[in-house]
NUSESE-724290 format. One record per residue (C-alpha): x, y, z; residue in one letter. Coordinates in pm, whole numbers, padded with zeros to 5 digits, always signed. Layout:
<pts>
XYZA
...
</pts>
This chain:
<pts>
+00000+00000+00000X
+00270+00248+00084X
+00422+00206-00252X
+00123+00260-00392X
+00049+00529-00263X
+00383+00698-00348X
+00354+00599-00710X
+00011+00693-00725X
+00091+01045-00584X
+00390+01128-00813X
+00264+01017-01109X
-00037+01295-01104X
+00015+01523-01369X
-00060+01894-01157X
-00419+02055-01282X
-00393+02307-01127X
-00061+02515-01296X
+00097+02559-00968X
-00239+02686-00787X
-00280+02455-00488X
-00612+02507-00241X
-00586+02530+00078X
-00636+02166+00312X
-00940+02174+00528X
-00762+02266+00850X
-00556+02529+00648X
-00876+02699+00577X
-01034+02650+00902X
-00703+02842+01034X
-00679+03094+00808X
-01071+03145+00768X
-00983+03279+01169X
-00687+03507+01122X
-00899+03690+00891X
-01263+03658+01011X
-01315+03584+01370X
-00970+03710+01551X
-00911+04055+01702X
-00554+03981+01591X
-00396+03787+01332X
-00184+03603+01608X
-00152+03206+01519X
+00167+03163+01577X
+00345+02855+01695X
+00671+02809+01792X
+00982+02836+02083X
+01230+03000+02187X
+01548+02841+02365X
+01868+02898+02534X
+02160+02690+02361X
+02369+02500+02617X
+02755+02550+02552X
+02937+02423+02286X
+02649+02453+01994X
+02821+02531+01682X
+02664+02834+01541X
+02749+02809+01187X
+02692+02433+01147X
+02325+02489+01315X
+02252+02762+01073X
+02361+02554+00820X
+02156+02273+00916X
+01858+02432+00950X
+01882+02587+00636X
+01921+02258+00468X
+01607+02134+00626X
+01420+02486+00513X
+01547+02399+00156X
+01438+01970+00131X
+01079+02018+00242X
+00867+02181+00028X
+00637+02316+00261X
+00895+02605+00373X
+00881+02746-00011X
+00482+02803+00049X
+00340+03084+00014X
-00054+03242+00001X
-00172+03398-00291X
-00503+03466-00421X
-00551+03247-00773X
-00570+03502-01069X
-00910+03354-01255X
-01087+03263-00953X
-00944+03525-00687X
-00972+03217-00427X
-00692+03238-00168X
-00458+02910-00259X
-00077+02811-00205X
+00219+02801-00417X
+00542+02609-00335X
+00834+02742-00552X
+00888+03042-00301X
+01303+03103-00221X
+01345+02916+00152X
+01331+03237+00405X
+01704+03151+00572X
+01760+03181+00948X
+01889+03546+01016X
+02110+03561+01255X
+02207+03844+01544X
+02460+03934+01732X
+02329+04210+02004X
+02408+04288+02288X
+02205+04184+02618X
+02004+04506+02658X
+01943+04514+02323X
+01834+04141+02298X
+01600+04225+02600X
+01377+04493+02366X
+01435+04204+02036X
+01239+03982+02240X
+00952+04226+02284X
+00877+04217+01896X
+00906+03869+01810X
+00557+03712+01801X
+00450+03993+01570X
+00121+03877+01351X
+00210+03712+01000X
+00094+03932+00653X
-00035+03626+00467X
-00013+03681+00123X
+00307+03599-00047X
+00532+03636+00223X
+00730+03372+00414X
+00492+03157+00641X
+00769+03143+00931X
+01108+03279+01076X
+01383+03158+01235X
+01652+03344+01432X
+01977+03285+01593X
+02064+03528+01833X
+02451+03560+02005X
+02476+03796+02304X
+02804+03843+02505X
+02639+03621+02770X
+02445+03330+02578X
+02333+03233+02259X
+01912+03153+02170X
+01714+02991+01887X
+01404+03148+01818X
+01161+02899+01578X
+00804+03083+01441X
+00568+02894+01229X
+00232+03004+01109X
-00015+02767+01251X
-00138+02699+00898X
+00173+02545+00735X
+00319+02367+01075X
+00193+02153+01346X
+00325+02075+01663X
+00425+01729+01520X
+00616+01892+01186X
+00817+02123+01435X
+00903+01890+01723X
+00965+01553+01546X
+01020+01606+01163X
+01150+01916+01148X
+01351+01872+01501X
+01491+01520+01376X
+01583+01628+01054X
+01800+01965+01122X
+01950+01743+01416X
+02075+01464+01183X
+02216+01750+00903X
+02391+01875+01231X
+02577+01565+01308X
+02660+01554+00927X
+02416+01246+00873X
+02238+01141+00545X
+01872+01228+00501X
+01805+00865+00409X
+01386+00890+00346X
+01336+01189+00134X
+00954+01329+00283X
+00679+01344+00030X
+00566+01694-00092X
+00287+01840+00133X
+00208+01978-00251X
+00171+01636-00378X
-00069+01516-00076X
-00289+01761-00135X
-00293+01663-00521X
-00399+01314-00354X
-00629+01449-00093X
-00860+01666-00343X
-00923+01371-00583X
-01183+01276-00348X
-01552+01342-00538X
-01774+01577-00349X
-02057+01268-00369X
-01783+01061-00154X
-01788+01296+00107X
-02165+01333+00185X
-02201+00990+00432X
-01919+01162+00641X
-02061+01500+00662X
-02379+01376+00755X
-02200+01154+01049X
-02051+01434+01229X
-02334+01638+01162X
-02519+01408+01314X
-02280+01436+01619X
-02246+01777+01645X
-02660+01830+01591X
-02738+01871+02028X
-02458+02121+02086X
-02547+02362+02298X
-02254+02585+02488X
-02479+02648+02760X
-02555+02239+02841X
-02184+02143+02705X
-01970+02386+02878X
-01902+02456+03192X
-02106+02722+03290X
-01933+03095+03250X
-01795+03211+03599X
-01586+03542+03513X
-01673+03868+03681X
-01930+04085+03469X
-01607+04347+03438X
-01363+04092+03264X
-01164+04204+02988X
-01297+04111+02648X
-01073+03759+02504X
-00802+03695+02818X
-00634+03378+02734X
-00472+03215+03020X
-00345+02868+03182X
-00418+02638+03449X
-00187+02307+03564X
-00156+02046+03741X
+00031+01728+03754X
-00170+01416+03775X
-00040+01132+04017X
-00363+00921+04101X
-00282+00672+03844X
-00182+00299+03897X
+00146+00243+03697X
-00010-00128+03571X
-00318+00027+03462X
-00237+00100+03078X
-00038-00273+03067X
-00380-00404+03126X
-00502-00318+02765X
-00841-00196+02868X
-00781+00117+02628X
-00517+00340+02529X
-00412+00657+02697X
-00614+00885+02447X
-00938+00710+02498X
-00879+00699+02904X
-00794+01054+02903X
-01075+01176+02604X
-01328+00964+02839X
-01199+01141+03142X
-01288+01483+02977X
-01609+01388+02844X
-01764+01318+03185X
-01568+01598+03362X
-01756+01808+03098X
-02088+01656+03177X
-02020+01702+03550X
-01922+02038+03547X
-02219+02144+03323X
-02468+01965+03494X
-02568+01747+03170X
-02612+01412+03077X
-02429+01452+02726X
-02145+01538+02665X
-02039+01704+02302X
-01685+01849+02213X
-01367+01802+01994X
-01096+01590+01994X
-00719+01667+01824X
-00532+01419+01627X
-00207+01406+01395X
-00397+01361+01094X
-00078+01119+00995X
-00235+00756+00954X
+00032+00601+00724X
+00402+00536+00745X
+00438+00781+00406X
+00177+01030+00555X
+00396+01048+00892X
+00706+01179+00683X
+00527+01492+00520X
+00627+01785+00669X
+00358+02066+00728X
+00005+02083+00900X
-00198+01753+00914X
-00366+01773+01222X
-00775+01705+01177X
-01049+01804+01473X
-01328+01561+01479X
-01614+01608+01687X
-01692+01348+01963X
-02069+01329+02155X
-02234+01104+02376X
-02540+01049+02551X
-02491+00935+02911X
-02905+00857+02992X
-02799+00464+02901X
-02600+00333+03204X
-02286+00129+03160X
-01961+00041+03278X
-01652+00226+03222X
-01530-00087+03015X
-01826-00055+02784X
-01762+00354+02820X
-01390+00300+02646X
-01532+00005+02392X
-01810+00240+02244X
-01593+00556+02234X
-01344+00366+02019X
-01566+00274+01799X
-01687+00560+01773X
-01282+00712+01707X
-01282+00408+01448X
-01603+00521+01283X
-01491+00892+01248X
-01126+00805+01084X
-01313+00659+00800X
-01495+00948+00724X
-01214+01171+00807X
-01178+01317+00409X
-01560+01499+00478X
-01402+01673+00775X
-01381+01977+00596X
-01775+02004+00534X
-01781+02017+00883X
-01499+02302+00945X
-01690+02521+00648X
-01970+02511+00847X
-01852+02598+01179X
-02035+02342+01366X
-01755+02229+01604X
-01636+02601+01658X
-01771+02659+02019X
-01677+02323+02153X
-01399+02226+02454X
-01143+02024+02265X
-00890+01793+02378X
-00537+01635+02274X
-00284+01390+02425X
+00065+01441+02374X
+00346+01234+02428X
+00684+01416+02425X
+00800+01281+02159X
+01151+01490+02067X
+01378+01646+02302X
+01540+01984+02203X
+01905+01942+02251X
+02239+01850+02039X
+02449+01569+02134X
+02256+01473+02463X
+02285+01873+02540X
+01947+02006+02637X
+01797+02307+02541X
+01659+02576+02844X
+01316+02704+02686X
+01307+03108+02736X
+00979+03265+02826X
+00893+03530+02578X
+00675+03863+02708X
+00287+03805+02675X
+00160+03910+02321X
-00229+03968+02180X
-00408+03617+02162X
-00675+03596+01897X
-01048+03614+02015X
-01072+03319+01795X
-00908+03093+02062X
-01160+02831+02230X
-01316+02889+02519X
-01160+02591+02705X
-00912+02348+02532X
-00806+02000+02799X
-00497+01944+02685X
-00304+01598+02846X
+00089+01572+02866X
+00288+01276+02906X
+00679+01395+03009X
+00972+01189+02978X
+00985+01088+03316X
+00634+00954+03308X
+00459+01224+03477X
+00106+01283+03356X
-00032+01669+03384X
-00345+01852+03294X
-00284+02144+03104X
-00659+02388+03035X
-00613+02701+02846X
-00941+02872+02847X
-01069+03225+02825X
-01073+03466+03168X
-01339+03691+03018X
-01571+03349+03034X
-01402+03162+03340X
-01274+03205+03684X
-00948+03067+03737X
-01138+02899+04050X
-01410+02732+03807X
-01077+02598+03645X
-00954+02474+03999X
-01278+02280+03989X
-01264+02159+03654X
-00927+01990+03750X
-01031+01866+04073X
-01313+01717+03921X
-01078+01609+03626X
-00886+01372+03897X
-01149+01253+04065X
-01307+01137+03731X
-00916+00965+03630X
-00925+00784+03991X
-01251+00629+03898X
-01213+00536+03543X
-00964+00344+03649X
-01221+00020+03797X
-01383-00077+03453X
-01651-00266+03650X
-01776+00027+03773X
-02115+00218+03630X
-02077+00568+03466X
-02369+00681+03693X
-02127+00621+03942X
-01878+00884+03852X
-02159+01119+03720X
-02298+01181+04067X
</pts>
C-alpha cells in the first residue's frame, strides 16, 4: 500500500498550474486570522537557550538545509488570478535563518517584537533566528499555525535539522505536502456526503450552555483573556495502561467527556478531539500541517460500565477516521467552533544537540486571537512519566477557581475510570 500510494501520488500530472487550495484545516485556520480574531496572532513556535558548545554556523547551516528539502517552507498564500480564491504556491526562495549578534540590553527589547502577527499573502509563512549575546546564545523557531503543526516542528522538522547537524544522510526523502494535497482533493464531493452527515449528526445537540461549563468570570472581565491552568496528575496505577483496557487517548478523552458533563450539569457530553492527521508510514514523513479536529458526543441517559464507556468511544474514534476526508464540510460550516477540545501528547523529541538540552526562554505576553476556544483540555505525558493537565481557556468566560474545579473534578473522574466494573452513573454523581 505504501508504494502505492507513493507511485500513485507522483505520477499525477498537476491541474492546477501551480495553484494549490488550501487543506481543510488550512482553511479552518486561516478562515480565523482573517474573520473571527481581534488579531492575526496564530503563531506557533519556541524559543530556547543553547547550552555551551552549539556550533553556530553548522546549526545555521543545518537548519537551512532542512528549510530547503521540504517543500512546505517554499509556500506561500496567494489569491488564484481567474478565480481570486486564496490558494498556495510552493516554488517560493526558503526564508534563511537570520542571525544576530546584540548585545544583552538590546536582545532584552528584540524579544519584545518577536511574536508579531504574520501578513499572509506571499510572504514567508515562518522565521527563524539565531541570536549571540556576550552572555548566551538563543534559537528562536516561528511557524504560522497553517503550514506547521506541533508534530512537523518537534519531530520532523527537530529530527531532521538534528541529523544534518551531526553531518548524517537524510536517508527517506519526505513526500511533498504539494503532492498530498494533489492526492487528498481527488476525493468526489458525492464521496464525502455519508461523512458530513455523520458528524453532523454528532455535532446536531450542541449547545454551549448544556456542554460547557457554565461561565464564571466577573461581569467586568476584559474582552478575550487567554490564560493557563496546571496540574500534575499522580492518582494513576502504573499497571493500569499494561492491562489493555484502552489506550491513553481514549482513558484521558473519556476522562474529559464526563468531567464536561459534571461540570455542566448534563447528561451529554459534546466536544472536539485533536489528532495528527498522519495515519500512514508515508503520511507520517510529510512535513507541514496535518492535524484534523473531529467532533466526539455522547449520551450518558444509558447506564454502563466504564469498560463498555472506552469500547463504544473507540468505535466511535474508528467510525470517524473513515470518514475523516468529509471533515472539511464540517470546518466550512462551523459546527464544532464553540466546543472544549482535547489532545494527548506524548513528548515525543527532546530539544538538545548531542545529549545537550535546550533551556526554553519565556517570551513577554503578546495579543491572543479572540478566535481561541473557550476551554481546550490538553493531556501531557513527560519523559519521566509524569502525567499533567494542562486547560487554556478564556478569563473573560471563566474564573481561574471554576478551572480549579474543573481539575479537581478532572482527577477525581481519572481515579474512577480506572475500575472498569464500575457504572458511569457512578462517577456522574
Amino acid at each position: 500500500m505504501e508504494a502505492s500510494y507513493e507511485k500513485r501520488i507522483i505520477n499525477q500530472e498537476p491541474k492546477n498550474k501551480g495553484y494549490y487550495p488550501l487543506r481543510p484545516m488550512q482553511s479552518w485556520l486561516v478562515d480565523t486570522h482573517f474573520y473571527k480574531a481581534k488579531s492575526t496572532m496564530m503563531n506557533i513556535g519556541t524559543f530556547y537557550k543553547f547550552p555551551p558548545g552549539v556550533d553556530l554556523e553548522r546549526l545555521i547551516g543545518a537548519i537551512n538545509g532542512t528549510l530547503e528539502n521540504n517543500d512546505i517552507f517554499h509556500c506561500h498564500f496567494v489569491f488564484h488570478p481567474e478565480t481570486c480564491d486564496l490558494c498556495q504556491r510552493f516554488d517560493g526562495e526558503i526564508n534563511p535563518v537570520i542571525f544576530e549578534k546584540i548585545s544583552d540590553k538590546e536582545f532584552e527589547e528584540r524579544k519584545k517584537f518577536l511574536k508579531h502577527p504574520y501578513k499572509l499573502i506571499n510572504q514567508p509563512l515562518y522565521r527563524i533566528y539565531v541570536f549571540e549575546t556576550p552572555t548566551a546564545q538563543y534559537l528562536y523557531l516561528d511557524f504560522y499555525h497553517a503550514i506547521m503543526d506541533g508534530m512537523s516542528i518537534s519531530l520532523l522538522f527537530g529530527t531532521e535539522s538534528k541529523l544534518r547537524y551531526k553531518g548524517r544522510e537524510i536517508k527517506h526523502k519526505p513526500l511533498n505536502y504539494a503532492d498530498y494535497i494533489l492526492e487528498e482533493i481527488n476525493n468526489p464531493p458525492e464521496n464525502l456526503i455519508e461523512g458530513k452527515n455523520f458528524f453532523a449528526e454528532m455535532l446536531k445537540d450542541f449547545d454551549e450552555k448544556k456542554h460547557l461549563p457554565p461561565p464564571s468570570a466577573p461581569a467586568n472581565a476584559r474582552p478575550f483573556e487567554l490564560k493557563y491552568f496546571s496540574i500534575k496528575i499522580d492518582n494513576i496505577n502504573k499497571n493500569f495502561f499494561n492491562q489493555k483496557i484502552c489506550d491513553e487517548n481514549i482513558f484521558f478523552l473519556a476522562a474529559s467527556m464526563l468531567t464536561i458533563a459534571k461540570t455542566s450539569g448534563a447528561n451529554s457530553s459534546v466536544m472536539s478531539w485533536l489528532h495528527s492527521g498522519r495515519y500512514t508510514a508515508s503520511e507520517s514523513r510529510i512535513m507541514g500541517n496535518m492535524i484534523e479536529q473531529f467532533p466526539v458526543a455522547w449520551n450518558f441517559e444509558k447506564d454502563l460500565t466504564v469498560a463498555e464507556f472506552f469500547k463504544g468511544l473507540e468505535k466511535k474514534i474508528n467510525d470517524s477516521f473513515k470518514y475523516r476526508r468529509s471533515l472539511g464540510e464540517i470546518y466550512k460550516s462551523g459546527l464544532q467552533d464553540d466546543c472544549a477540545t482535547f489532545i494527548f501528547q506524548k513528548k515525543i523529541y527532546s530539544a538538545s544537540i548531542e545529549g545537550k538540552e535546550f533551556e526554553t526562554v519565556e517570551l513577554p505576553q503578546n495579543e491572543w486571537s479572540a478566535a481561541e476556544n473557550s476551554l481546550d483540555i490538553e493531556i501531557n505525558l513527560s519523559f519521566d512519566e509524569i502525567y499533567s493537565l494542562f486547560l487554556e481557556y478564556d478569563a473573560s468566560r471563566y474564573s481561574e477557581t471554576a478551572m480549579k474545579n474543573f481539575s479537581d473534578t478532572f482527577e477525581k473522574t481519572v481515579a474512577k475510570l480506572q475500575d472498569s466494573k464500575l457504572l458511569i452513573s457512578e462517577i456522574l454523581k
